[in-house]
C-alpha positions in Angstrom: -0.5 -8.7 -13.0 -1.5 -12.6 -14.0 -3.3 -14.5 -12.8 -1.3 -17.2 -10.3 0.5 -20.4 -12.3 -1.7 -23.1 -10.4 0.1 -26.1 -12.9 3.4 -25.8 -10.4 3.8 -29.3 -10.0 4.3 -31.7 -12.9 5.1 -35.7 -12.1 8.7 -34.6 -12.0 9.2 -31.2 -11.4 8.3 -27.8 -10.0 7.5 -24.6 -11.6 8.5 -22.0 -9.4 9.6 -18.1 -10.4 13.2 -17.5 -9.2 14.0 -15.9 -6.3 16.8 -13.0 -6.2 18.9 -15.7 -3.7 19.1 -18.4 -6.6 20.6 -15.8 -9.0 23.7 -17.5 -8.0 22.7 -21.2 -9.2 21.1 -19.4 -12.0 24.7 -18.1 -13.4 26.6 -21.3 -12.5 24.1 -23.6 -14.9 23.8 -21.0 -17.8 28.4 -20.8 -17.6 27.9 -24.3 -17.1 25.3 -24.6 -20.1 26.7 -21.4 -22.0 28.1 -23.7 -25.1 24.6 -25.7 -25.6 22.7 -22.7 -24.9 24.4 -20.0 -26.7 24.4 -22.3 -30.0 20.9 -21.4 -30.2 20.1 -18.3 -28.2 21.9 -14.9 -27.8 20.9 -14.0 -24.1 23.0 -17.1 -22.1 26.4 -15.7 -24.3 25.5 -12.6 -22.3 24.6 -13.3 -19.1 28.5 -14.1 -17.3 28.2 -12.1 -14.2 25.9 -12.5 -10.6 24.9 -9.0 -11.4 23.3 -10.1 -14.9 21.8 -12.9 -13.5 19.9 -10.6 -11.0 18.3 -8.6 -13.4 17.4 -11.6 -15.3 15.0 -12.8 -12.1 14.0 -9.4 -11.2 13.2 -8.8 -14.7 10.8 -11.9 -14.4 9.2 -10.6 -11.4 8.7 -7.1 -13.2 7.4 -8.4 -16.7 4.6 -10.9 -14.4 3.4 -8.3 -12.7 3.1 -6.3 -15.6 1.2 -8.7 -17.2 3.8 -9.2 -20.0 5.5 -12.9 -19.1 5.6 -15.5 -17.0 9.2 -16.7 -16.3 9.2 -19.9 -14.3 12.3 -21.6 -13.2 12.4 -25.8 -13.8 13.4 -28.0 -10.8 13.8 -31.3 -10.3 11.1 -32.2 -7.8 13.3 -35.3 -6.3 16.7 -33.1 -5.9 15.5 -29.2 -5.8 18.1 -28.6 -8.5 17.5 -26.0 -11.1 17.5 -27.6 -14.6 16.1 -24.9 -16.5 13.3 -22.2 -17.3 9.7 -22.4 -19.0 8.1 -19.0 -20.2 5.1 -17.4 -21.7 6.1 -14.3 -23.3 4.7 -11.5 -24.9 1.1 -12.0 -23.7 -1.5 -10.1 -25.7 -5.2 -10.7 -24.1 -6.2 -8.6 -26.7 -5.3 -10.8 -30.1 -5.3 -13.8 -27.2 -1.9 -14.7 -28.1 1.8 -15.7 -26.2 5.0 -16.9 -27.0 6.4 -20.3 -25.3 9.9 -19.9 -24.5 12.1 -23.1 -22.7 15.8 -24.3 -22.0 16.9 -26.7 -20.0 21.1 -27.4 -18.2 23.0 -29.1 -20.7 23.6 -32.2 -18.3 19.5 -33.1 -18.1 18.5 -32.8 -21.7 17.2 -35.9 -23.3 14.6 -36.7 -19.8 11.6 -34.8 -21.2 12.0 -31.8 -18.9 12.0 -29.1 -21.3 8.4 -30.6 -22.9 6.8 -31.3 -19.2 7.3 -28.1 -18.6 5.8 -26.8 -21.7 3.0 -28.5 -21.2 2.1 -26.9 -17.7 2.5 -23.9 -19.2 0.2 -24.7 -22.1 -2.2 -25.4 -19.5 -1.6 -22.3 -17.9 -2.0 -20.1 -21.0 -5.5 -21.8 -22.8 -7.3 -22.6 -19.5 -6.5 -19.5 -17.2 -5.5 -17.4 -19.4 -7.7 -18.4 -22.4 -5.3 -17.6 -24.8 -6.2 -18.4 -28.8 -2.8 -19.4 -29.9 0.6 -19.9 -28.6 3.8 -20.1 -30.7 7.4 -20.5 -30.3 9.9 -20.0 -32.4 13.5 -22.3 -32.9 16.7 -21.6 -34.3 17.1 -23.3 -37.6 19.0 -26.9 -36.8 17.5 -27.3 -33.2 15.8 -30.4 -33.9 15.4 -31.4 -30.8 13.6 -28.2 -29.0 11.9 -28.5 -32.6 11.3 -32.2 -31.6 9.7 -31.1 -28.2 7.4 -28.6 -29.9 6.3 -31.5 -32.1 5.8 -33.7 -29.7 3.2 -31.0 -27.9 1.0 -30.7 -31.2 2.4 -27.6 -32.5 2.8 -27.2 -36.5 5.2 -25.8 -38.1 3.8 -22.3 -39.9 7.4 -21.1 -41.7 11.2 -19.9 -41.7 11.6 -16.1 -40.4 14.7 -15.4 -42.4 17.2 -13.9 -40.6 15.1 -13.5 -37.7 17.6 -12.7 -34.8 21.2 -11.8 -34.0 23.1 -14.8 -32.6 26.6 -14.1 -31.8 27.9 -12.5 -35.1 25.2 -14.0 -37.6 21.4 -13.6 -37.9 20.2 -16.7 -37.9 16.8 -18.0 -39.2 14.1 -19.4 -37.4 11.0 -21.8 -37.6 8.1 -20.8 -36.5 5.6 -22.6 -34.7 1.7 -22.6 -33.9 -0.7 -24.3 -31.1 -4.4 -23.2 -31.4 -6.0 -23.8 -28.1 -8.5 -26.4 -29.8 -5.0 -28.1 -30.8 -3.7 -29.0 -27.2 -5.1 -32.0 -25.7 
């Protein structure tokens, strides 16, 4: 298992994993969000059931205590709402590496959610989990998740062609790097 995420609290929000009773709220902002989301990302174009969304948090649940991910919701300190998710994926202690994942409800982009919560999780991966490097990768023509990752230090390393199946067409994707001496 991982270590416990001790950044939970950011100015605005809270960084909480889901539990299996929000699954509902879960599906209503992804159907609500499915047209943003699924521009960029194959899973929300999938997930249309309570069912799906289930295995979505117990998934989460699984993966941290298999020392694989951390999948935290994103909730808006001052209302409780759930505006979106934060993740470190594919942890490797041995190459002391992870993969920054984020979305955030279509109604709250444009506050600096998505890039609050990236940071906490930054924290979380070089300071307690004394990871090297952490990257994240965008879908060609998401500037502004491409924005966020900018705004965070991360460089841009390359263009995986064809990198993943979104809806009928693989789409190509920018990858991006943060070294742990990087990240102020």
């Amino acid at each position: 298992m991982l270590p416990s995420f001790t950044h939970s609290n950011t100015l605005r929000l809270q960084l909480r994993p889901l539990v299996m009773q929000e699954a509902r709220e879960l599906l209503q902002v992804v159907q609500t969000s499915r047209e943003t989301l699924g521009q960029y990302m194959s899973w929300p174009r999938e997930m249309t059931d309570l069912d799906h969304a289930r295995r979505f948090v117990k998934m989460g649940r699984e993966q941290w205590m298999a020392a694989r991910t951390v999948r935290l919701g994103i909730f808006e300190r001052e209302t409780g709402l759930l505006v979106g998710n934060v993740e470190l994926d594919a942890v490797d202690p041995r190459r002391r590496q992870a993969e920054l994942g984020y979305w955030v409800r279509a109604d709250r982009t444009g506050r600096g959610y998505a890039g609050e919560a990236a940071r906490a999780m930054l924290w979380y991966a070089f300071e307690t989990l004394r990871m090297h490097k952490v990257r994240a990768d965008v879908a060609v023509g998401n500037v502004a998740s491409a924005r966020v990752l900018d705004k965070l230090g991360f460089v841009r390393e390359g263009t995986l062609r064809e990198d993943r199946l979104i809806g009928n067409d693989f789409v190509d994707h920018w990858r991006f790097g943060l070294l742990a001496r990087e990240f102020h």
